[in-house]
C-alpha atoms as a printed R data frame, in Angstrom:
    type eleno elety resid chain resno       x        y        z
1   ATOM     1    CA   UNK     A     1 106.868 -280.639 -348.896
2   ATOM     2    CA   UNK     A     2 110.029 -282.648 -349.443
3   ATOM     3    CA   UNK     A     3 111.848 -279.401 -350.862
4   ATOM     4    CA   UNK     A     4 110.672 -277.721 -347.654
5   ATOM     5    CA   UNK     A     5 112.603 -280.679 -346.220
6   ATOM     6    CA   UNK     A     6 115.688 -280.088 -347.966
7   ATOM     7    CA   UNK     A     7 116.332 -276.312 -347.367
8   ATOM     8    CA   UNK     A     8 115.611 -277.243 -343.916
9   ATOM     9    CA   UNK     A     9 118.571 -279.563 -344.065
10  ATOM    10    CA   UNK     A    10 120.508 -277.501 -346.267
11  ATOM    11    CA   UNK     A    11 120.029 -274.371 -343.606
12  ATOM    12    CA   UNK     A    12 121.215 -276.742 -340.850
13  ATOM    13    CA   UNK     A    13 124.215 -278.080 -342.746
14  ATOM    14    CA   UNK     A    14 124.959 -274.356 -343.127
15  ATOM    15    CA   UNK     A    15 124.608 -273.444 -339.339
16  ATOM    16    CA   UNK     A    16 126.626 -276.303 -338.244
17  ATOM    17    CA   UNK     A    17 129.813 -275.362 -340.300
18  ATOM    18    CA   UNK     A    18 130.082 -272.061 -338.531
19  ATOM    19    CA   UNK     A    19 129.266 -272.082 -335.082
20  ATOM    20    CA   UNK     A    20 129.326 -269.800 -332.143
21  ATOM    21    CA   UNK     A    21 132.213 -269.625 -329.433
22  ATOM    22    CA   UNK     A    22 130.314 -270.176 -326.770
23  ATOM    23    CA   UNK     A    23 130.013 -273.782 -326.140
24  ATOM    24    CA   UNK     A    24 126.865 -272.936 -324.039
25  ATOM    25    CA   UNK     A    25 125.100 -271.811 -326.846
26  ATOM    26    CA   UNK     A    26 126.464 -274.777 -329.206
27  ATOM    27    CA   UNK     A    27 125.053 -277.166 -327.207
28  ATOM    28    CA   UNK     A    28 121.719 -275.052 -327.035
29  ATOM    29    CA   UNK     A    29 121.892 -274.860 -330.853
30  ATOM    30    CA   UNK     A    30 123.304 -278.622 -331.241
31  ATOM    31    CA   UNK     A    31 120.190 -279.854 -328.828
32  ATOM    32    CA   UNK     A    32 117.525 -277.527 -331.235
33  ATOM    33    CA   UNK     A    33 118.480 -279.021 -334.287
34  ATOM    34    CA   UNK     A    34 118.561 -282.775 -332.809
35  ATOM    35    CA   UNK     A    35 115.212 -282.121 -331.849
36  ATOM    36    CA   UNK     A    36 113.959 -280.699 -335.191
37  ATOM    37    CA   UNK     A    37 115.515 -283.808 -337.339
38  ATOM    38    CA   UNK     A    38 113.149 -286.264 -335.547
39  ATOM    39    CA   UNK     A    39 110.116 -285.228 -337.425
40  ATOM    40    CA   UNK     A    40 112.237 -284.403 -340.186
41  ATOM    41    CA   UNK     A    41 113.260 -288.025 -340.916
42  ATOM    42    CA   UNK     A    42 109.791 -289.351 -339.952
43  ATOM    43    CA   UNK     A    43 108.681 -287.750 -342.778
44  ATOM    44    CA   UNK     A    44 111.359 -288.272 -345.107
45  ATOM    45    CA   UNK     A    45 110.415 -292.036 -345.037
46  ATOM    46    CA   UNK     A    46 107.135 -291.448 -346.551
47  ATOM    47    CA   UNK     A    47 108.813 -290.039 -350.111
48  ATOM    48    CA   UNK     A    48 111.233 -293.405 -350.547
49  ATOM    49    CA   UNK     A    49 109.564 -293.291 -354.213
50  ATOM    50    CA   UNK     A    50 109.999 -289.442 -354.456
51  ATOM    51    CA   UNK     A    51 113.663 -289.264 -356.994
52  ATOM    52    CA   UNK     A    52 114.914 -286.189 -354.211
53  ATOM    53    CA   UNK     A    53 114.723 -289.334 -351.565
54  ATOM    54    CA   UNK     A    54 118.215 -290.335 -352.039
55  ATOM    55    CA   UNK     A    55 120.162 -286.576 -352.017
56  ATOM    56    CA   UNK     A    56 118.068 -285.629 -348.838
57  ATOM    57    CA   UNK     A    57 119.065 -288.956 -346.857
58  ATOM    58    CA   UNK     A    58 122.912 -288.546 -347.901
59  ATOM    59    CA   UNK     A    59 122.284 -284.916 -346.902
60  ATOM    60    CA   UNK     A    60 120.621 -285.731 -343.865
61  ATOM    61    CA   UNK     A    61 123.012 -288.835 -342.941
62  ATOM    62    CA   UNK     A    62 125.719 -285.991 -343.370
63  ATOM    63    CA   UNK     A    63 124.097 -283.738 -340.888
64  ATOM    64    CA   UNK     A    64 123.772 -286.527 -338.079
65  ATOM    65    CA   UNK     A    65 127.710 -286.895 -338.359
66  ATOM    66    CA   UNK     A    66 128.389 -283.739 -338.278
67  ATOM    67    CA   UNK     A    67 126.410 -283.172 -335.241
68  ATOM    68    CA   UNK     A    68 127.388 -285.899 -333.386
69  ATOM    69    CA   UNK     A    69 131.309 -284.580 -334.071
70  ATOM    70    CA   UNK     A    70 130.223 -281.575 -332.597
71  ATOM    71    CA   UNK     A    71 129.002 -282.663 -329.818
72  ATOM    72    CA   UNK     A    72 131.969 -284.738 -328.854
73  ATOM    73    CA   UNK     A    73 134.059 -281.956 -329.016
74  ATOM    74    CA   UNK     A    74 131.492 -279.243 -327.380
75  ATOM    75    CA   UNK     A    75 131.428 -281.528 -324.637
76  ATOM    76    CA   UNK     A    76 135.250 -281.146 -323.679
77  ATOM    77    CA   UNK     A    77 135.170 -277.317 -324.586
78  ATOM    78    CA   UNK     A    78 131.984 -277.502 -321.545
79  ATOM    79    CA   UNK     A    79 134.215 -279.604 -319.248
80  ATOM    80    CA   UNK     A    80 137.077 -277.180 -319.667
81  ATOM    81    CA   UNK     A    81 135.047 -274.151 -319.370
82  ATOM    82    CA   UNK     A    82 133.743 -275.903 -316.005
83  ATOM    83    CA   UNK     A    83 137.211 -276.186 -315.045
84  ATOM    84    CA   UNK     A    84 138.054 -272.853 -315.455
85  ATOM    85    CA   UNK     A    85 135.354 -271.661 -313.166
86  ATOM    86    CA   UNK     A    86 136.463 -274.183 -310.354
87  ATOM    87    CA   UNK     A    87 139.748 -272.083 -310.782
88  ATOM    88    CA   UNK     A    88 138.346 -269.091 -310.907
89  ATOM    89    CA   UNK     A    89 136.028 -269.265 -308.420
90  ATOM    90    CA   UNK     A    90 138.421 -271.861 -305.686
91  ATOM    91    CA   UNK     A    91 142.147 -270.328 -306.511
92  ATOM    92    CA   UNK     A    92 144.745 -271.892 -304.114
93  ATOM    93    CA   UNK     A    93 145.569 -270.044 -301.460
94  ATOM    94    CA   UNK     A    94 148.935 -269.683 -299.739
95  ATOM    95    CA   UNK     A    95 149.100 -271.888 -296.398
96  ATOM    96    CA   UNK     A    96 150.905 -270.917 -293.155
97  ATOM    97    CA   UNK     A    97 151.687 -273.452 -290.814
98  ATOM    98    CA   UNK     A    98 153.549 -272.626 -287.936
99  ATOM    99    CA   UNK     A    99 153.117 -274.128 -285.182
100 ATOM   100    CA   UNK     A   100 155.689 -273.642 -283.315
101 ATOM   101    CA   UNK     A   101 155.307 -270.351 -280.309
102 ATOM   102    CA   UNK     A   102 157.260 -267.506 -282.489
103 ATOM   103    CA   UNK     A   103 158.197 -266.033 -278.884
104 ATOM   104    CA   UNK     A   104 159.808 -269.202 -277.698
105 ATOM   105    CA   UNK     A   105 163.647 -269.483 -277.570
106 ATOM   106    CA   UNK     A   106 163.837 -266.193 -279.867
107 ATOM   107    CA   UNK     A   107 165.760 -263.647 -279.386
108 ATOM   108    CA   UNK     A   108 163.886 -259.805 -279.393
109 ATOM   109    CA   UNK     A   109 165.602 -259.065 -282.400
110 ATOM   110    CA   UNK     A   110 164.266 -261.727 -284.067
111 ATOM   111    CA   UNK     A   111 160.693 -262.341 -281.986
112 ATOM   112    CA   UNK     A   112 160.393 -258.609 -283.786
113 ATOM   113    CA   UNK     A   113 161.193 -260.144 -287.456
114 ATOM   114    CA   UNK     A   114 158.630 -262.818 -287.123
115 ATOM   115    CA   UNK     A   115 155.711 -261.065 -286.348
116 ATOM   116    CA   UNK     A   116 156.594 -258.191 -289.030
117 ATOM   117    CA   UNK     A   117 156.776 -261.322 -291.394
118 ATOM   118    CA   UNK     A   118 153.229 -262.606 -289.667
119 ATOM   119    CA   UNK     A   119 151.832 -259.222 -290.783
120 ATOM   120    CA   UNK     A   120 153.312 -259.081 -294.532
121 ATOM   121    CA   UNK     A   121 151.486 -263.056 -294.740
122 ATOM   122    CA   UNK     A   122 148.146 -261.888 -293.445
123 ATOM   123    CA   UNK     A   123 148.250 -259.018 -295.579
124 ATOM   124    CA   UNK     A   124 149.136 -260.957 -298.628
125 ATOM   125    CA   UNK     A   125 146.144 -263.567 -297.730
126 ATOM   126    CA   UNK     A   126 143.888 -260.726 -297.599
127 ATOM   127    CA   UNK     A   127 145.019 -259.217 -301.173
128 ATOM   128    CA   UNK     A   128 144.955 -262.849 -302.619
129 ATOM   129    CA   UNK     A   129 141.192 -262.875 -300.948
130 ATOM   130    CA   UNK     A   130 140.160 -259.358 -302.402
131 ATOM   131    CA   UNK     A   131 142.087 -260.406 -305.667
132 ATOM   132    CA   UNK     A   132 139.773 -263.981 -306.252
133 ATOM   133    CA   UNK     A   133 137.204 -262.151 -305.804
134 ATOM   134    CA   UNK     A   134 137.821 -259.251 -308.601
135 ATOM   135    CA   UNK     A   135 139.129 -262.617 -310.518
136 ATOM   136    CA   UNK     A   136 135.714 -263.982 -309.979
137 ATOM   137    CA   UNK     A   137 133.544 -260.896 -311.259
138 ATOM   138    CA   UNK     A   138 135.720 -260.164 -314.393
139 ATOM   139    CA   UNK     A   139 135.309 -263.762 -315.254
140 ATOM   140    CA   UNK     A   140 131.436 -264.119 -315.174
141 ATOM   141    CA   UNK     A   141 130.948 -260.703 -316.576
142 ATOM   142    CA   UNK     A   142 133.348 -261.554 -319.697
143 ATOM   143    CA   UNK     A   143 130.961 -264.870 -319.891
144 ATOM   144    CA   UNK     A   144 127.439 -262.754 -319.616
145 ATOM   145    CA   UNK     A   145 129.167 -260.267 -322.437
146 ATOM   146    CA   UNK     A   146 129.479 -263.272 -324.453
147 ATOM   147    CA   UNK     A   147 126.488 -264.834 -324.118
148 ATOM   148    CA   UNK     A   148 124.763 -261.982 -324.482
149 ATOM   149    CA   UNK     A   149 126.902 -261.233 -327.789
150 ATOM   150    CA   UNK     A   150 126.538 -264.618 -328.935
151 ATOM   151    CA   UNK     A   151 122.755 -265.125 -328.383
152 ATOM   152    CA   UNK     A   152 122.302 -262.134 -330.240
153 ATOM   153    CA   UNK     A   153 123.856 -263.330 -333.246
154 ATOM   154    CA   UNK     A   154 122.042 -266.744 -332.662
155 ATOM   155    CA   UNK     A   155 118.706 -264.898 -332.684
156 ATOM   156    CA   UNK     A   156 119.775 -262.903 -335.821
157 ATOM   157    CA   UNK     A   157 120.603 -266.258 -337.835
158 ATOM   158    CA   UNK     A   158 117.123 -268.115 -336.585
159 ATOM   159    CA   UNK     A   159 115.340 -265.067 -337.796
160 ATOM   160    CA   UNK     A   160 117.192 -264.918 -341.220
161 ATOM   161    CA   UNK     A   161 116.625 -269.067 -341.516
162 ATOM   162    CA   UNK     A   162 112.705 -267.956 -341.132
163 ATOM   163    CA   UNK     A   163 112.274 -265.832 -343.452
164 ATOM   164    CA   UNK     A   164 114.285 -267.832 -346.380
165 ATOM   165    CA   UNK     A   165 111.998 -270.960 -345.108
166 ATOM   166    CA   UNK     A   166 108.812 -268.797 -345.252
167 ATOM   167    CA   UNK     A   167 109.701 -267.697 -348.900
168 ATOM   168    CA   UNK     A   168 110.621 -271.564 -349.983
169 ATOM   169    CA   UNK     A   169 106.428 -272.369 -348.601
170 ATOM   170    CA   UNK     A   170 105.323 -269.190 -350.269
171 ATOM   171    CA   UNK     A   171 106.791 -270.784 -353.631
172 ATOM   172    CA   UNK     A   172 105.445 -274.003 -353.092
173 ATOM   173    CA   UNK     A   173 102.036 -272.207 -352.608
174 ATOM   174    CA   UNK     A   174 102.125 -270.616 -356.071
175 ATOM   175    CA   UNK     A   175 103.399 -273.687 -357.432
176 ATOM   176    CA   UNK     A   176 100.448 -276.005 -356.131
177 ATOM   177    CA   UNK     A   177  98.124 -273.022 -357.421
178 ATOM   178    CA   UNK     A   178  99.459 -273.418 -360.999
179 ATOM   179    CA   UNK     A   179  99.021 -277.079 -361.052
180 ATOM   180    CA   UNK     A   180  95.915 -276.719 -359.746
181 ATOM   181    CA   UNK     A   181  94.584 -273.835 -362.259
182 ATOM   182    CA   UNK     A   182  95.892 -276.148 -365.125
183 ATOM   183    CA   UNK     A   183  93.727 -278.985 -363.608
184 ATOM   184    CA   UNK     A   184  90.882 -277.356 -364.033
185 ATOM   185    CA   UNK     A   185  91.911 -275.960 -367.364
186 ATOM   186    CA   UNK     A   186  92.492 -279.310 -368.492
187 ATOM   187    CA   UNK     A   187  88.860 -280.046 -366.711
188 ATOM   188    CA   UNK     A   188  87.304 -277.962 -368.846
189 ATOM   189    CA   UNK     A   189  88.928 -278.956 -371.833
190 ATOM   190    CA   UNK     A   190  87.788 -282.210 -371.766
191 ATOM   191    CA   UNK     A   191  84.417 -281.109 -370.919
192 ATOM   192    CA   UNK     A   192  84.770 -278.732 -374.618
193 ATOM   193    CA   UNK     A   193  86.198 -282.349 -376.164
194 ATOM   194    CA   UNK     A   194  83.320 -284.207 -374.438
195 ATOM   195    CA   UNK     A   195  80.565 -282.219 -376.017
196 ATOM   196    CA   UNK     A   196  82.176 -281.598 -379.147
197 ATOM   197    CA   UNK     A   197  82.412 -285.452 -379.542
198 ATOM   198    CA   UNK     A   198  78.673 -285.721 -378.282
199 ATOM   199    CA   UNK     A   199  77.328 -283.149 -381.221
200 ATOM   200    CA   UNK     A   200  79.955 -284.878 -383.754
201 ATOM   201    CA   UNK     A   201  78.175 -288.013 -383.168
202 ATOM   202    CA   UNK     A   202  74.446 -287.337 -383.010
203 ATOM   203    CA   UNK     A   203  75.171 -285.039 -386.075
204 ATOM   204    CA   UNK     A   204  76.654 -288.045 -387.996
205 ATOM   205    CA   UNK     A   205  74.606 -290.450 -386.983
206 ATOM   206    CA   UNK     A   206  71.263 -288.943 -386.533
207 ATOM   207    CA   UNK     A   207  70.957 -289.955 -382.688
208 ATOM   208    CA   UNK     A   208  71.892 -294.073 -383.601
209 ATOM   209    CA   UNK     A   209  75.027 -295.172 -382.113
210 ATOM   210    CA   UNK     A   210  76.402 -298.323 -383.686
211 ATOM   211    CA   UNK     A   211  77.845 -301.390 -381.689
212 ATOM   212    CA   UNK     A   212  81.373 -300.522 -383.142
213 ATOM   213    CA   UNK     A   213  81.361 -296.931 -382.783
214 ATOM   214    CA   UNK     A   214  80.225 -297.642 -378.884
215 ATOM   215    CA   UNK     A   215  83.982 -300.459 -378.758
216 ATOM   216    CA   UNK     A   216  85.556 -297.739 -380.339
217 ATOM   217    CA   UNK     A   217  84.630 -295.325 -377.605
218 ATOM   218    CA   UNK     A   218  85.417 -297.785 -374.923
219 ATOM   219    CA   UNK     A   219  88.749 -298.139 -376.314
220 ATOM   220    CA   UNK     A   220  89.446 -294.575 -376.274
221 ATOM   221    CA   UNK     A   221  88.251 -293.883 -372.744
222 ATOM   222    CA   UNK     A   222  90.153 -296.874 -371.548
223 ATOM   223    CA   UNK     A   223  93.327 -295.504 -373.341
224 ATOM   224    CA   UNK     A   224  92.599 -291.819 -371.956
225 ATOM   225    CA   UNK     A   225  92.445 -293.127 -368.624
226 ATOM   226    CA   UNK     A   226  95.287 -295.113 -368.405
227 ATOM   227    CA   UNK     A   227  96.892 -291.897 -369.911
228 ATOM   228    CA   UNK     A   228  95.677 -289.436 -366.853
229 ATOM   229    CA   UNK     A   229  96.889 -292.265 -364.605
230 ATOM   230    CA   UNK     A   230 100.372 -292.018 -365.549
231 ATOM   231    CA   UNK     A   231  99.850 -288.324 -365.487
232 ATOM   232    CA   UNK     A   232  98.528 -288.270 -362.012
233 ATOM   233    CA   UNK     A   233 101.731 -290.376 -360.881
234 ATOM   234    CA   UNK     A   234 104.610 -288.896 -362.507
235 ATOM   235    CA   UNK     A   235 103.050 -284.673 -361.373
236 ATOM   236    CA   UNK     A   236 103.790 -285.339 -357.751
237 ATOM   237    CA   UNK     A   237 107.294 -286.525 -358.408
238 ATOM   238    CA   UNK     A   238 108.286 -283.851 -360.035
């Protein structure tokens, strides 16, 4: 379990160092992986004793900084991005004020001049209009393209994270089924040494068992056990 916990962090460590353009998606990614650590360091608390306690915190520790950092910085690259699309969407438009009567103490030579230059300004509102608009589409279909570009790579990374993290449990499945076929080989060893013992000592002593021989037994049970504790302490640590 507390491997499983450290590729975890390892694979996170890794996804944080290279991190998509999109700051959309970062913050998507950066809110995912917050999420995850909470359970993550929950557990982590319960292996203090465990001698991979200390790398995983300093790994984990690591992590949190590094996310945090991100997020600082994400959170600009958002605000400018928002920005952008104020501009994009509200770009400033050219103003005419005149409000003076272009007809009044003008000659007809001039009158004439002013409303040809009335026309070229309405005009050139109109193509500034048609123009934010084109500015508008090209800008939110370059962000879809990305998005869509980026998510696919995001999706392509989570899948490939999946199947390392699968493999990592499928190891630690084979490696709980060793220990747990040399359990029961040692099980049935001491069953063999058991009634090996058993025949040894009815054959030697005709079915009588002396007061020493039964201290001497004692002894030896007391010293096997306290052997199979220590046994039964150090396994999971290792």
């Amino acid at each position: 379990m507390i491997r499983s916990m450290e590729h975890i962090v390892d694979e996170y460590l890794l996804e944080v160092s290279s991190t998509p353009n999109n700051p959309v998606l970062v913050k998507l990614m950066l809110d995912k992986i917050s999420n995850d650590l909470i359970p993550i360091k929950l557990n982590l608390n319960k292996y203090k004793s465990n001698k991979l306690y200390d790398t995983i915190n300093d790994k984990l520790i690591e992590l949190i900084h590094n996310l945090d950092t991100l997020k600082h910085k994400n959170t600009k690259k958002l605000a400018q991005m928002k920005r952008q699309s104020i501009a994009a969407t509200h770009p400033s438009q050219v103003v005419i004020d005149d409000h003076s009567d272009p007809r009044s103490n003008l000659s007809p030579s001039t009158y004439s001049t002013g409303v040809r230059n009335n026309d070229v300004n309405e005009l050139r509102k109109r193509l500034l209009e048609n123009n934010r608009s084109s500015l508008t589409n090209d800008y939110h279909e370059t962000l879809q393209q990305d998005l869509i570009h980026d998510l696919s790579d995001m999706v392509s990374d989570m899948k490939d994270g999946a199947i390392r993290l699968s493999k990592k449990i499928m190891d630690d499945n084979v490696l709980l089924s060793r220990t747990q076929d040399n359990m029961m080989k040692n099980d049935s060893l001491m069953n063999t040494v058991g009634s090996n013992l058993t025949s040894y000592v009815l054959n030697k002593s005709g079915g009588k068992i002396s007061f020493w021989f039964l201290i001497k037994t004692m002894a030896a049970v007391v010293v096997l056990f306290l052997i199979m504790s220590i046994i039964i302490n150090i396994l999971p640590k290792m």
